[in-house]
N, C-alpha and C positions, 0 to 999 in steps of 0.2 A: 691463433694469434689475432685472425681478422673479427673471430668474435669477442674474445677480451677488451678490443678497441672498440666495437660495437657498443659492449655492451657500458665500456667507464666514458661515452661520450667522448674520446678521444679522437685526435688524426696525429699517426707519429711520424713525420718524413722515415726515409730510410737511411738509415745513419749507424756509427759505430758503436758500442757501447760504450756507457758514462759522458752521455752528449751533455752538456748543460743546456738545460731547459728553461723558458722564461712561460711565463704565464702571460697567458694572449690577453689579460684583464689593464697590463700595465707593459706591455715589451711589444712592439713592432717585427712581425718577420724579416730577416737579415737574413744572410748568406744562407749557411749551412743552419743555423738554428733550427729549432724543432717549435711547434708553435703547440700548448697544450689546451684546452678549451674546460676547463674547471665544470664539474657535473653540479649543479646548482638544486642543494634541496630544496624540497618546499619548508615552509615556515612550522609546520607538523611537526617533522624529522628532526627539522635540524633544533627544537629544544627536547625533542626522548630523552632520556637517563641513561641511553644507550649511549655506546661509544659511535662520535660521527663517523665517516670514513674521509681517507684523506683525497687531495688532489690524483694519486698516486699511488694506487692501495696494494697490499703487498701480491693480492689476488692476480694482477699483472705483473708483478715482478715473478714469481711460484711458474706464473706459466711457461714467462722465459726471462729465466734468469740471465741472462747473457746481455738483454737491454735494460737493466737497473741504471738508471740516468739519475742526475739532479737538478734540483729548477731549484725557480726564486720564487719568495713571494716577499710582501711588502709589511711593513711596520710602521703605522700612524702612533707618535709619541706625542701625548699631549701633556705639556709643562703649564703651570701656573706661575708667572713670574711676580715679583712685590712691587707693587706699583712704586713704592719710595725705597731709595737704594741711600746711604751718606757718603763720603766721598772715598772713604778707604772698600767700600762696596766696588763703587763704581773702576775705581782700578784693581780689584783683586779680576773683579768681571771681563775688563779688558787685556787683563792679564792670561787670562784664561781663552780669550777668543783667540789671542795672538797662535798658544802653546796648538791650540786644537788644530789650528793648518798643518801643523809636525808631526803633532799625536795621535792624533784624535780622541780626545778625553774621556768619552761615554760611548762605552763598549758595552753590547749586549749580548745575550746568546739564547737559542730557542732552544726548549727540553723537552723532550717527548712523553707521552704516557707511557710507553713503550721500553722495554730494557732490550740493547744489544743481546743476541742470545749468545755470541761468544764472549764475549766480554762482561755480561752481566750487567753493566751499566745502563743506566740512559742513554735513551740516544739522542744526540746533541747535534745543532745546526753548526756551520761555521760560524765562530765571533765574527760579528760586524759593527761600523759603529755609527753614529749618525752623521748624515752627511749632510746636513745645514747648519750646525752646532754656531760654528764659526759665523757664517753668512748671518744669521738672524739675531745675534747679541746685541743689538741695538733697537730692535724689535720693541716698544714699547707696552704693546696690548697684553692686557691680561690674560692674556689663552694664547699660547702658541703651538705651533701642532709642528714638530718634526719628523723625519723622516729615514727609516732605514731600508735595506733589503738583505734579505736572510737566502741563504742558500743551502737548501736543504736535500738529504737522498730522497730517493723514491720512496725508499721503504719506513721514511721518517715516519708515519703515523699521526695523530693528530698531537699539536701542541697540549701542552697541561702545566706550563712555566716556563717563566721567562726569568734571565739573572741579567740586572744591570752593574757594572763598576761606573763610578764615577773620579776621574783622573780630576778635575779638577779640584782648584784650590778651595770651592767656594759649594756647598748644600745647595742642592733644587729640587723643587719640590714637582713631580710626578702625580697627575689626575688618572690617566689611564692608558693604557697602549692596546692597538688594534691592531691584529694581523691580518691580513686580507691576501687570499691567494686557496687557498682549502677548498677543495669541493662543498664542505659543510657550510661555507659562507664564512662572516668575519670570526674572527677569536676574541674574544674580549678578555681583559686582564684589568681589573678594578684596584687601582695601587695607590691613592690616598696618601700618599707617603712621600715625607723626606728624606731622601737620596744624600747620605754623608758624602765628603770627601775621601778620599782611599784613605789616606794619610791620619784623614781622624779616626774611621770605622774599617778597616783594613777588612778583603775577600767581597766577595757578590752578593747583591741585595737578592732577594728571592723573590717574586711573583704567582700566584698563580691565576690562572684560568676562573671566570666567573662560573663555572660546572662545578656544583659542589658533590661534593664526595663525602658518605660516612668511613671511618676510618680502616673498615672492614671492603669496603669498598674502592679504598683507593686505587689506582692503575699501578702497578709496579716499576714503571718509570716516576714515579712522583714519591714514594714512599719515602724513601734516604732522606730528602727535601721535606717531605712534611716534619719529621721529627725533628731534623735538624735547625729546622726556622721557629718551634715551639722551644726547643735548647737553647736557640740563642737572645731568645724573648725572657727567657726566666733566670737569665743569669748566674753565677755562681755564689749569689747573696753577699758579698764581698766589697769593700771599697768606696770608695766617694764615688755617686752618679755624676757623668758629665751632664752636662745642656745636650749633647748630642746623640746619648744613650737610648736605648731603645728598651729597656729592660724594664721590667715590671717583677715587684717584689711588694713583700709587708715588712711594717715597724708599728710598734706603739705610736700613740699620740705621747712621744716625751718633747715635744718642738715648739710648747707653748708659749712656756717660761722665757727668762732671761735670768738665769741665776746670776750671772756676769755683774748684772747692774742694782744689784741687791736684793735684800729680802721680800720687799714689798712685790719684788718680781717674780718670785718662786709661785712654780704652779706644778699638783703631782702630778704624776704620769699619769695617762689615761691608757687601761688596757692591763689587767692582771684580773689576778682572783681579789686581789683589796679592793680596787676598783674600774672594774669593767668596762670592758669600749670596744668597738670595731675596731680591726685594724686599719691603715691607711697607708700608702703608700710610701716605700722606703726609699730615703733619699741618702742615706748613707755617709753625713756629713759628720767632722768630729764632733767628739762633743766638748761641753761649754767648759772653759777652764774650774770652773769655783762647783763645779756638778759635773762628775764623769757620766752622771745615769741621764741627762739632759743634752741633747742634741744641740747643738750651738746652732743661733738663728742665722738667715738670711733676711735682713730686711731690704723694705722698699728704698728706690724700683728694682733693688737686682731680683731676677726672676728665683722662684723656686723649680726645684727639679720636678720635671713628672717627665716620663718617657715624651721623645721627639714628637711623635705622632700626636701625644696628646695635647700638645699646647695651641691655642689660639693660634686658627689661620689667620694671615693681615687681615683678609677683610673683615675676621670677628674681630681683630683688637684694637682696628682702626675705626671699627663703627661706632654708632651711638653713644649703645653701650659700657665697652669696655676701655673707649679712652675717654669718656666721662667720668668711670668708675677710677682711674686713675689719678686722674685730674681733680677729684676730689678728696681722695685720701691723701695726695702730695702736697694741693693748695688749699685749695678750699678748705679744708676744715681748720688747720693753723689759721685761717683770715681770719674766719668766726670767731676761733680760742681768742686771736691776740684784738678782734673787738671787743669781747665783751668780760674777759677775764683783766683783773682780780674780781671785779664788782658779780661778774656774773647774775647780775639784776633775775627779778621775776618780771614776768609779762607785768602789766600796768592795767591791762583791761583787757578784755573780748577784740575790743578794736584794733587794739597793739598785732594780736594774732592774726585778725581781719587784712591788717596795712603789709604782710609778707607775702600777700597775691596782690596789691593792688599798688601799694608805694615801692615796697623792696627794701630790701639792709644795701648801702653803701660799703666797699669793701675793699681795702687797698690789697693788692695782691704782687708776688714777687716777679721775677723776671723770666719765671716760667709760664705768664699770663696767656701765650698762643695758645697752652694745651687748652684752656680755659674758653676760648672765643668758640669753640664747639658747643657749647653749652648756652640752649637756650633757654636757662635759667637768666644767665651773665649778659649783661647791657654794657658796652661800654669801654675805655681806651685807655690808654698813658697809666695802667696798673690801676686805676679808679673806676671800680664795675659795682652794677647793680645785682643786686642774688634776688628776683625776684622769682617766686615759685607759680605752677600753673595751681589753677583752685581744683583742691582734690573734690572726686566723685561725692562722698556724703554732705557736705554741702554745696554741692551745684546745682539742687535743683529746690531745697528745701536748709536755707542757713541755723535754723534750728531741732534740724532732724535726729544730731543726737542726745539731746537734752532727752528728747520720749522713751520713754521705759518700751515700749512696742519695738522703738527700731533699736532699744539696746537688746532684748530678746532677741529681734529679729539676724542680727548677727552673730550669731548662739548656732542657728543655722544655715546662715547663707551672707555669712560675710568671709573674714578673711581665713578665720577658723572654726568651721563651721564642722572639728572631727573632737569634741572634747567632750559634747553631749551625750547627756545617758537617760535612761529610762530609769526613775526613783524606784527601785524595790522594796526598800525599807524606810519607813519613818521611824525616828529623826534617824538620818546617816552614820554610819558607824567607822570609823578610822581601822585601819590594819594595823597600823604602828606600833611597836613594842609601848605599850601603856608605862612601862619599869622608867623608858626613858625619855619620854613626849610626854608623857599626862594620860587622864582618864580617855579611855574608846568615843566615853559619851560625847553627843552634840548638845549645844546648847540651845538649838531649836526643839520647839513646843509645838505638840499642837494649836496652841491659842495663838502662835504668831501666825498662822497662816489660815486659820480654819474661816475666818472671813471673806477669804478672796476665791473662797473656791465655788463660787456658782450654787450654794445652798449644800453642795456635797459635804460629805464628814470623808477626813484623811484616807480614812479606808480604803470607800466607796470610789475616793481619785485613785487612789495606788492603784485597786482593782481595775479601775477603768483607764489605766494607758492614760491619765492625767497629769501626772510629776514629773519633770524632769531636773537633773540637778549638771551643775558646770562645778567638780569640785578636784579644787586645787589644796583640800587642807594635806595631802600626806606626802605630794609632792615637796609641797614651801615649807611644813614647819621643821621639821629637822634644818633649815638653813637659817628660821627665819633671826636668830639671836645674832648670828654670825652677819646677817645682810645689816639687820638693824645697828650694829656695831660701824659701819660703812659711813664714812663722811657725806650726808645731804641724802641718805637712805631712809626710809621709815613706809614697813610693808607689814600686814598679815597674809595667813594662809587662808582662803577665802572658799566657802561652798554658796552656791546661787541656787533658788529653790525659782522654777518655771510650771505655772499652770498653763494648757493648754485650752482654748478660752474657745466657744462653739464656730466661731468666726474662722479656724484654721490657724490664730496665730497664737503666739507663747506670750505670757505676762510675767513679768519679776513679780513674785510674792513676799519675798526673805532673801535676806544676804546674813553670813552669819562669816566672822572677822574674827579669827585664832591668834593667839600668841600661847607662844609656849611657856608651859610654869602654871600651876594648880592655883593662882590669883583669880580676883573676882574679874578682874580685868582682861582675865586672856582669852574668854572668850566670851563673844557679843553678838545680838542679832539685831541688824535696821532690820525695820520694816517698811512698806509705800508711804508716803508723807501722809500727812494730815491737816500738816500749818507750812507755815513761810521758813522757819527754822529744821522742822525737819526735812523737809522738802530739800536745802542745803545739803542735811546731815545723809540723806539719800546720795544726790549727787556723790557727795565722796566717798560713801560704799561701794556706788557703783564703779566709779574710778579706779578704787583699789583691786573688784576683780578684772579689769579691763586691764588694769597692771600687770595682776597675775598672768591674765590669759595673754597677752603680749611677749612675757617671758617663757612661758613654755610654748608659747605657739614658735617662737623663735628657735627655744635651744632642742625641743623634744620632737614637737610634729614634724614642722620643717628639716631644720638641722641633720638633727640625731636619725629622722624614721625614711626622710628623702635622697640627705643626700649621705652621711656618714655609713650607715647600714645598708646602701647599695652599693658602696664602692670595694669592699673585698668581692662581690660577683665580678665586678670589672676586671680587677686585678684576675680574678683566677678565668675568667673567660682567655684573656689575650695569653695565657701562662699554659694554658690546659686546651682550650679549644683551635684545631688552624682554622686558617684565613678561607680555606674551603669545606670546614662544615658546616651543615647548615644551618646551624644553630645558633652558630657565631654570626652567619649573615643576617641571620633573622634576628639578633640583637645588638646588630653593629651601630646604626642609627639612634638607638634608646643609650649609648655609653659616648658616643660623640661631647665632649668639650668636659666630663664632672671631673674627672681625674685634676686636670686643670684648675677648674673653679674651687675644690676643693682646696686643694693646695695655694689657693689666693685665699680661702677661707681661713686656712691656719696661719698665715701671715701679714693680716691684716684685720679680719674682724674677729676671731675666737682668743687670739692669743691673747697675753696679758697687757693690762692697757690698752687694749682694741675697741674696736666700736662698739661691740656685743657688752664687753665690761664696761664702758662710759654712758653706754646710750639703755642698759636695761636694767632692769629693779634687781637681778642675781648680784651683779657686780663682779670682783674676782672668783664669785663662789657659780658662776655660771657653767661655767662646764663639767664642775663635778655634779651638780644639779641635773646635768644631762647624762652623766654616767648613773645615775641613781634610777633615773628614767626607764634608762637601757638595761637595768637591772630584771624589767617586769617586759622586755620586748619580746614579742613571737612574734617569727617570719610564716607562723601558718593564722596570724589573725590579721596580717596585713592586706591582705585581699579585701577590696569591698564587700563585696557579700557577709565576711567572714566577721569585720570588722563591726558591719551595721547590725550583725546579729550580737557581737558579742557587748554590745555598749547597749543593747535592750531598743534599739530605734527600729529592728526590723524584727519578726519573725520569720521561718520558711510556712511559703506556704506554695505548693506547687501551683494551685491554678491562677497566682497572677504571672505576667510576662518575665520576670525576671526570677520567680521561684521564691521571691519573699514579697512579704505584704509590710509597709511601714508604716508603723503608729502615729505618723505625723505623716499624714499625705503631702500636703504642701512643706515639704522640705527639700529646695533645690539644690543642695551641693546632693542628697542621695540621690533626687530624682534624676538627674540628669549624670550625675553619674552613673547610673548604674547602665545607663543608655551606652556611654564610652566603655562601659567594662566588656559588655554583653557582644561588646563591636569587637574591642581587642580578642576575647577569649575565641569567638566564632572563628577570628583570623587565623589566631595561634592552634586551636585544635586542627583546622584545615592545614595550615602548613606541617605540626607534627605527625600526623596521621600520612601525610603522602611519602614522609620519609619514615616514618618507623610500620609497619604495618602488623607489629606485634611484639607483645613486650619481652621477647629476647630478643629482639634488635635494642631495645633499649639499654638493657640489663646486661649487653653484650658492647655497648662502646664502649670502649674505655678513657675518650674523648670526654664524653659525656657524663662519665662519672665521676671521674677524675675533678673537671672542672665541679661539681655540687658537691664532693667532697672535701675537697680544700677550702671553698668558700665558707663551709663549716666548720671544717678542724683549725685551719689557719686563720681563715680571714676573722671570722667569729667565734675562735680558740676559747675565750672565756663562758660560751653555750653552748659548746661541742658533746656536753653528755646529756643536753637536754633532750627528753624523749617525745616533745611536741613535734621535732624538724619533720618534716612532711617526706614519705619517700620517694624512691627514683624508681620505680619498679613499671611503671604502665604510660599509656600515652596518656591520660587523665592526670597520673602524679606531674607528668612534663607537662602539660597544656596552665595547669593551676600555678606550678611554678615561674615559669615565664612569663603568663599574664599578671600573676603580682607582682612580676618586676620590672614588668614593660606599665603595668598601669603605676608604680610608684614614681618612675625614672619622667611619665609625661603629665597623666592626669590630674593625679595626686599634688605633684609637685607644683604640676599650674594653679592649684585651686587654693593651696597654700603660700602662693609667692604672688602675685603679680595682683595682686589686690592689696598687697602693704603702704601703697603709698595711696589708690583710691580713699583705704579708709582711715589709714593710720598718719596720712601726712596732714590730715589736722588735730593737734594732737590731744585736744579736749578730748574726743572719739574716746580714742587710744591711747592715752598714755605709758608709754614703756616703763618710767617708773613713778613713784612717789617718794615725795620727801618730808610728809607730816603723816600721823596718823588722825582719823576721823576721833575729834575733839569729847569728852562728855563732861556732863554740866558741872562736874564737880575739879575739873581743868583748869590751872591758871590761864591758857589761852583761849577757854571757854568763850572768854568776854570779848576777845579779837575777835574769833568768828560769828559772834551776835550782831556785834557793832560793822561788821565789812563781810561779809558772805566770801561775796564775788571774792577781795583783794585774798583773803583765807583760801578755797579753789584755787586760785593761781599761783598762788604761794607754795603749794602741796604738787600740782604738776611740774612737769618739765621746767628750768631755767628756761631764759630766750637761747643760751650758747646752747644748752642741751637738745630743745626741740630744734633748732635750727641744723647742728651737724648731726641728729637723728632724720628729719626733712629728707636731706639731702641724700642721706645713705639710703632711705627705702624708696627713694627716688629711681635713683640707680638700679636698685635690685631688683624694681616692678615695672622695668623697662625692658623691650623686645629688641634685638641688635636688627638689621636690615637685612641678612642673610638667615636667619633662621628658618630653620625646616619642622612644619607641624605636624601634628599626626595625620596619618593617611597620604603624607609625602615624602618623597622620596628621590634625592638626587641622582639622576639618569636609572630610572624604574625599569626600562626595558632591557638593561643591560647587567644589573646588579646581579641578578642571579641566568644563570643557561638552562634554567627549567621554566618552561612556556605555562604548562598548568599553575604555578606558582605565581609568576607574571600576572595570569589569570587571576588568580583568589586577590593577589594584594590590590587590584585596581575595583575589585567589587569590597574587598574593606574599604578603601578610599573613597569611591561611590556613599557606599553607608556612613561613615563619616561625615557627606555633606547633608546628608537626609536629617543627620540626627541635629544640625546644624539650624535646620531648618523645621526644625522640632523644637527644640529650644527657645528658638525665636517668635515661635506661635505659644510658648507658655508663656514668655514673656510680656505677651499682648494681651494677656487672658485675666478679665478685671475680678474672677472666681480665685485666683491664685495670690491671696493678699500680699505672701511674704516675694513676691514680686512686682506686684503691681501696686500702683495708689501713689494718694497724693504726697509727692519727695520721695516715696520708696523706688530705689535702685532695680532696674531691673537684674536678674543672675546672671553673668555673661562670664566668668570666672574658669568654665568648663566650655563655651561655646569655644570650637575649636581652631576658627581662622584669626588672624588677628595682624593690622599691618605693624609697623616699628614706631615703638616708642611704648610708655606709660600707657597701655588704653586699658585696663583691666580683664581682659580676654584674651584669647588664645591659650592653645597645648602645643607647646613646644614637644618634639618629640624625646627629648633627652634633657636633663638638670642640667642647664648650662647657666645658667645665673644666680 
């Protein structure tokens, strides 16, 4: 006995069996107590993969059984309260403090890894509950930390989960809970999560341990628990979701429409074999009276369902961004509409667009103006504000920077959409489209339109030589474009852009060639670079018209459809398939943080019918079947960088440079610098999957892990589920590539397509989202207009004032950072997230490399050899640079699609 004590660091007084025991860390010797002195590992041991030992291990129980005692140890409960409560809050709150002196409302209980051997169960602490509940309800600070004590056997073993109830009438929300008393040191429990009321979510919340566990591996005190928190996350697919539901399921996109409110509102289903889509998250609502097959909407401000967990914490929906983002779909955009509608005027001049950074629009606004005073757009009091915008990036530093064909190339590569470029393989272009039902394959570009501009080269000699590249939107747009052009204030073709690459490093527009469909002399056309003062014009709105194009697919296809729609069946099937302690789920929990959300404020505000997407861009209601058409030609094994830049003809493999490809445009920064972040993430993600799987039947053997890439496939992307591209699940290689393509979509990707829309597109000559004339020819009755006034013709053809103005404002919002955001290579409480210390390790040397490359970027940026960055008015690339503080700055990687 004297060595057992010797050896677990103990002194036991001499006492009766089943003494209660306090932990000498937190309890004073008293009478007869027994005082226990906890064996304190080092910082080594206590993150192993091994099981810690406890304060109390069974090893001294075994030797004598007879002194099996129980002690305490202690529970730090950290709460996140909402800084603004309203008045029925405030007295459910006080309602609740009262009951807690009787009840005690929030009762917890500790569970072991460990199963009772008679009883087969867990073994479980005494319920206890917190004892400051009451005492600290008036407590205003954002972080409150309460406090329990657990009383546990000897032979407890170490913690591996925690179950809270909450008695109260009222949700609160849980950051973390700490156990402290264990020989192994603290216990951490990472819980992120809102805690229902009994009454709304009846039985115990589940927790576990930041010790992640494969499923093979789990403790047999945890197992009943793991399955059982994955069962109650997947629901029984059944019934209307509450706001309080924690359930995660799929539906089609049928929630667009409003068939209720007539025909013009009908929108089909997205998601079948007629018309393909990811799935999205099911919210289970009836459907619409006059459409059984249409989900009846929720509109603004009532929330859309997406599980609890996933909605906006206060501080994301009170920041910047998303009660700006509110504020402007409830007011502001009606202020605009009811200024400038019926007349909805054209700009007037250059300078009219000029005076909306420097004068401002007047704007009376309704009696919901406070949301609005947030907005440091908004000047001003008594419902009479000014909307004046900051000066977006392409003109800040050069006002007629995009007038030049060089920086309209230049953003081909390293502007907002810098992933639509391709390597020319064939002169002239050739269409995939059924010919039977678009018209002839052929282009109607020539060698003579372009054989001028190529540096003395002949067509060939450029193909041969890595010199063409094309931006073509003809197969996408023309199947819509009869249906777009039919659209009140619409007038679009389907557009291919012919780019020389010029010895300087940078791209030149050679040809733009302008499709309508129908075998007319008319339907298809090639400008060419000006010559005189008229076509010089007639350039101009060629180039408009692909900037139109490229606007609408950069919106419904790149961004949209490839960032955030086709990532969200992984989300769903992660939280549905994977628990809360494998570690693959931890290693993707940060990259799925806020989309489920955003999402779901996407289909209820900008994609549905009538939405901002239909008002503000050149598809109109034909926008998101456009996107489904899209999704028709998606593979999830050419999504990866690497994969992608090969397969658009911008890279080859070549192993002896750094990254394993050589690209035919050196100076192209959204690749170069991305492939800097790819090369970051994949090193991380091989390093984490290698220390947990150590060979591919541990892979091939979770069922965790299969499970979830199966569903994601059959269900979430049911409509591609027989395609034979999907990449397999068999090795640590197939897992490294698939997680880094979805970790690099959910951050890199997604930053590099989003947060430059209002840099470059919030002036909207740039960019224009749509057009509403087509480019004139001299055989025209309005021929004579656009001779006699250039200019007033241009503005005629872009955006309205209402149009660019509530376009403004929306990519305003969307290319804005909220003040809590977390970017790549961070991590909210790093040292705690996972109880594996070698893992700790790798992610703070990804984070480290992360600033390196940071600081790589910003020496390319300086470097006056790298044209399509540097020079006189050219932007530098900051798009993928990965820190970035809050607000519109054009840079930063957020680590997950939250905007």
């Amino acid at each position: 006995m004297a060595l057992a004590k010797e050896i677990m660091g103990i002194y036991v007084e001499k006492k009766t069996p089943n003494i209660l025991l306090f932990n000498s860390h937190f309890s004073q010797r008293s009478g007869n107590r027994v005082c226990v002195k906890p064996v304190v590992c080092s910082d080594k041991k206590r993150f192993q993969r091994t099981t810690p030992l406890a304060a109390i291990t069974e090893s001294l129980v075994k030797i004598a059984p007879e002194l099996a005692f129980q002690f305490k140890v202690k529970a730090v409960i950290t709460v996140r309260n909402n800084s603004k409560e309203d008045f029925k809050d405030s007295l459910v709150k006080r309602w609740d403090s009262l009951t807690d002196f009787i009840r005690r409302n929030v009762v917890l209980q500790l569970i072991s890894t460990q199963v009772d051997p008679i009883s087969g169960t867990p073994k479980k602490s005494r319920e206890t509950v917190l004892k400051d509940w009451s005492e600290k309800s008036n407590v205003k600070e954002e972080i409150v930390n309460y406090t329990a004590d657990f009383v546990v056997d000897s032979n407890f073993g170490v913690p591996g989960a925690i179950t809270v109830v909450n008695k109260n009438q009222k949700e609160f929300f849980v950051a973390s809970i700490t156990i402290e008393g264990f020989a192994c040191g603290p216990v951490h429990f990472p819980c992120n999560s809102w805690i229902q009321s009994n009454k709304d979510l009846p039985g115990k919340r589940i927790f576990f341990s930041n010790q992640p566990y494969l499923p093979s591996e789990t403790p047999a005190g945890l197992r009943a628990l793991r399955q059982k928190e994955l069962r109650d996350l997947r629901g029984d697919g059944k019934g209307v979701r509450k706001l309080s539901d924690r359930i995660y399921d799929y539906d089609v996109y049928n929630d667009l429409g409003i068939p209720d409110k007539g025909i013009d509102f009908v929108r089909p289903t997205l998601g079948g074999e007629k018309i393909p889509y990811p799935r999205r998250c099911r919210t289970g609502r009836l459907p619409s009276i006059s459409d059984k097959h249409a989900e009846s909407r929720v509109e603004k401000p009532l929330p859309m369902y997406v599980p609890r967990d996933e909605r906006f914490e206060e501080c994301k929906a009170n920041t910047f961004s998303f009660s700006r983002f509110k504020g402007i779909l409830h007011n502001l955009l009606p202020a605009i509409t009811a200024k400038f509608s019926p007349k909805n005027p054209n700009f007037k001049g250059f300078e009219q667009i000029d005076s909306l950074y420097s004068d401002g629009l007047f704007l009376k606004l309704g009696p919901q103006h406070k949301i609005l005073e947030k907005f440091p757009m908004l000047k001003g009091s008594s419902h009479a504000y000014l909307l004046k915008y900051d000066i977006p990036k392409i003109i800040s530093q050069d006002k007629f920077a995009w007038f030049r064909d060089d920086e309209f190339a230049r953003q081909s590569i390293a502007g907002v959409n810098p992933v639509a470029i391709e390597r020319l393989r064939v002169f002239p272009p050739v269409s995939k489209l059924d010919p039977g039902i678009h018209g002839p394959h052929e282009s109607a570009l020539k060698e003579e339109h372009i054989a001028g501009q190529l540096n003395g080269m002949t067509v060939q000699e450029a193909l041969k030589g890595n010199k063409l590249f094309i931006v073509d939107y003809h197969d996408i747009y023309l199947p819509f474009i009869d249906q777009i052009n039919a659209l009140d204030g619409r007038a679009t073709y389907a557009t291919r852009t012919i780019f020389f690459s010029t010895p300087a490093g940078t791209l030149k527009p050679i040809a733009i060639e302008l499709s309508l469909p129908g075998p007319c002399s008319r339907s298809k056309r090639v400008v060419t670079p000006p010559v005189d003062a008229s076509t010089n014009w007639l350039w101009q709105l060629a180039k408009a018209h692909v900037c139109s194009n490229d606007a609408g697919a950069h919106q419904l296809v790149y961004h949209w459809l490839r960032t955030h729609a086709c990532t969200e069946p992984f989300i769903i099937a992660a939280h549905r398939q994977l628990s809360a302690m494998h570690p693959i789920y931890k290693l993707l929990d940060p990259h799925m943080r806020y989309t489920l959300e955003i999402n779901a404020l996407a289909r209820q505000n900008l994609i549905n019918a009538d939405g901002v997407v239909e008002s503000c861009f050149t598809p109109g209601r034909y926008a998101m079947e456009l996107s489904s058409a899209a999704y028709k030609n998606w593979r999830f094994d050419l999504e990866g960088l690497p994969a992608d830049l090969i397969q658009r003809g911008m890279a080859v493999p070549d192993p002896t440079q750094p990254h394993g490809l050589k690209l035919l445009l050196a100076d192209y920064p959204y690749a170069a610098d991305g492939l800097l972040i790819w090369d970051a993430i994949s090193n991380w993600v091989r390093t984490y999957v290698n220390h947990y799987y150590p060979d591919s039947d541990t892979i091939c053997n979770d069922r965790e892990l299969q499970a979830w890439y199966a569903e994601s496939i059959n269900i979430g992307h049911a409509d591609k589920r027989t395609e034979s591209w999907w990449p397999r699940l068999a090795t640590s290689e197939d897992l490294t590539s698939i997680l880094t393509t979805l970790i690099w979509l959910a951050s890199a990707q997604h930053a590099a397509l989003n947060f430059g829309q209002y840099p470059y597109g919030g002036y909207v000559p740039n960019r224009p989202p749509l057009m509403r004339r087509l480019v004139p020819e001299e055989n025209d009755p309005e021929y004579a207009n656009f001779v006699s006034d250039p200019e007033k013709y241009f503005l005629a053809s872009i955006p309205s004032v209402l149009q660019s103005t509530k376009y403004m404002a929306v990519v305003d919002t969307l290319s804005t950072h909220s003040a809590d955001e977390e970017y790549i290579g961070e991590r909210s409480n790093p040292s705690t997230w996972s109880g594996d210390a070698e893992i700790i390790e790798a992610f703070y040397k990804f984070s480290s490399k992360i600033g390196q490359i940071e600081k790589e970027i910003e020496e390319r940026n300086r470097d006056p050899k790298l044209k399509n960055r540097r020079g006189a008015g050219v932007l530098p690339y900051e798009l993928l640079t990965p820190s970035s503080g809050p607000g519109a700055t054009g840079r930063g990687i957020p680590n997950s699609t939250s905007i």
